[in-house]
Structures are given as C-alpha cells and as structure tokens.
C-alpha positions, 0 to 999 in steps of 0.5 A: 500500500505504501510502495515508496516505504524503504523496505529493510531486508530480514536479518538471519541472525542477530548477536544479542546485545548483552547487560554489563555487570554492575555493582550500583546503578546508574545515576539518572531518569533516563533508565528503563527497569526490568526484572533480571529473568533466569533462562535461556536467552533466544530470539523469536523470527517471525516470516510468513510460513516461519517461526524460528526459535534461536538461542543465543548461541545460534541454535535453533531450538524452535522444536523444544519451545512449542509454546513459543513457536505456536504463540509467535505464529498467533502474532503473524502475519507481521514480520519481526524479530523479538528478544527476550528469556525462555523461562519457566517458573517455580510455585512462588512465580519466580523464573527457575533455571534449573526448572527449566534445565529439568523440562528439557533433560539432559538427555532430550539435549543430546538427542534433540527429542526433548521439548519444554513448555517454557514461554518467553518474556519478551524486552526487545524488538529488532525488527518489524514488518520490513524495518530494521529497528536497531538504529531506533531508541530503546524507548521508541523500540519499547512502545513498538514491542507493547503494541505488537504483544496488545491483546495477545495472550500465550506463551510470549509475555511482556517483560514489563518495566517497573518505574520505581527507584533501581536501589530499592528494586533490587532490594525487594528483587533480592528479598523475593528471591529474584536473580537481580535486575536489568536497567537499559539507557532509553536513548540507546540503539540495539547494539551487539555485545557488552557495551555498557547500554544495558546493565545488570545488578545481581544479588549476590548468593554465593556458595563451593561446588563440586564440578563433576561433568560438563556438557560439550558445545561450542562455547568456551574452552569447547563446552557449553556448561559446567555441572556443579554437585554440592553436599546434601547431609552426607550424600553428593547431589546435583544441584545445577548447571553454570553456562556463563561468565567464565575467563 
C-alpha cells in the first residue's frame, strides 16, 4: 500500500546485545527497569510460513519451545524479530533455571527429542514488518514491542518495566528471591555485545561446588556448561548447571 516505504531486508541472525555487570546503578531518569529473568536467552523470527526459535548461541531450538513457536505464529502475519528469556517458573512465580534445565533433560539435549513448555518474556524488538529497528531508541523500540504483544495472550509475555527507584528494586528483587535486575539507557540503539547500554545488578548468593561433568558445545574452552554437585547431609547431589561468565 505504501510502495515508496524503504523496505529493510530480514536479518538471519542477530548477536544479542548483552547487560554489563554492575555493582550500583546508574545515576539518572533516563533508565528503563526490568526484572533480571533466569533462562535461556533466544530470539523469536517471525516470516510468513516461519517461526524460528534461536538461542543465543545460534541454535535453533524452535522444536523444544512449542509454546513459543505456536504463540509467535498467533502474532503473524507481521514480520519481526523479538528478544527476550525462555523461562519457566517455580510455585512462588519466580523464573527457575534449573526448572527449566529439568523440562528439557539432559538427555532430550543430546538427542534433540526433548521439548519444554517454557514461554518467553519478551524486552526487545529488532525488527518489524520490513524495518530494521536497531538504529531506533530503546524507548521508541519499547512502545513498538507493547503494541505488537496488545491483546495477545500465550506463551510470549511482556517483560514489563517497573518505574520505581533501581536501589530499592533490587532490594525487594533480592528479598523475593529474584536473580537481580536489568536497567537499559532509553536513548540507546540495539547494539551487539557488552557495551555498557544495558546493565545488570545481581544479588549476590554465593556458595563451593563440586564440578563433576560438563556438557560439550561450542562455547568456551569447547563446552557449553559446567555441572556443579554440592553436599546434601552426607550424600553428593546435583544441584545445577553454570553456562556463563567464565575467563
């Protein structure tokens, strides 16, 4: 209908932009908070005839997150792609890492039969309906996302922003339970990698594990994640994975 509209080809993988840890937050109004999610980061494409499910590695998972696959095809027939977390949450609603690892199962990952009925929440849009929208701001992209998600009830959900002060947040984030939070600038285009656009506050929970297997993959020094076992009374138990922040 609008012929003259410069049309944007469709990007076939985007690197993620990523939160740079921080220890306080920005000082400032011109920040956007969000609750820091615990799941696996992926993208949703959307085409005509196509739904794509893509880890931040670049795998294509779309056969393990049918619920994600099917409620990205109800937001058709735009073209977009999203950003956001694969979770799944525990009793209290917290997100579940673990709980989600669970769904998949270490041997449905080896095999690629495993599924999970995981949804997404959704923080970022970079494209939609012939426009690449990385150059926008991260405000103009926000309200793009909200009216693209309007009136859509399934497995994609909106991460929503949580206008209150970032220190006070995180307190009540860590007293929850949460993983932390995610401030990202509103003048800030979507850019790849670590660049201080976005930031995270994590609460800090520590504890000694065992390593006690790994699981391969492309990431670093040739794995993917790291198996961690922990006492439970006298008995050795499983007690998760760690896939990130390794030197």
């Amino acid at each position: 209908a609008q012929p003259a509209l410069a049309f944007d080809p469709m990007p076939s993988r985007i690197e993620p932009a990523l939160a740079l840890l921080k220890q306080r937050p920005p000082t400032g109004n011109d920040w956007g908070w969000e609750i820091k999610w615990d799941g696996y980061r992926v993208h949703v494409a959307i085409a005509p005839g196509r739904v794509q499910v893509i880890t931040r590695g670049g795998y294509d998972w779309t056969n393990r997150f049918p619920s994600i696959a099917e409620a990205a095809a109800d937001l058709g027939p735009a073209t977009m792609i999203l950003d956001g977390e694969a979770v799944m949450f525990d009793e209290q609603g917290r997100s579940d890492f673990n709980l989600l690892q669970r769904s998949l199962g270490a041997v449905g990952r080896r095999q690629g039969k495993e599924i999970s009925p995981a949804v997404m929440m959704a923080f970022d849009i970079m494209y939609l309906d012939g426009h690449d929208l990385r150059g926008l701001e991260y405000r103009e992209r926000r309200h793009l996302l909200e009216d693209a998600l309007s009136g859509h009830d399934g497995a994609i959900k909106l991460s929503e922003e949580i206008e209150h002060d970032p220190a006070e947040l995180l307190e009540h984030a860590c007293r929850l339970g949460l993983e932390g939070i995610i401030g990202k600038h509103r003048e800030s285009r979507y850019r790849s990698g670590r660049t201080g656009d976005w930031v995270k506050l994590k609460c800090v929970q520590s504890e000694a594990f065992f390593i006690v297997g790994y699981e391969p993959g492309r990431g670093f020094g040739g794995f993917s994640s790291l198996l961690l076992a922990g006492y439970k009374g006298g008995e050795l138990v499983h007690v998760g994975s760690v896939g990130t922040g390794f030197k």
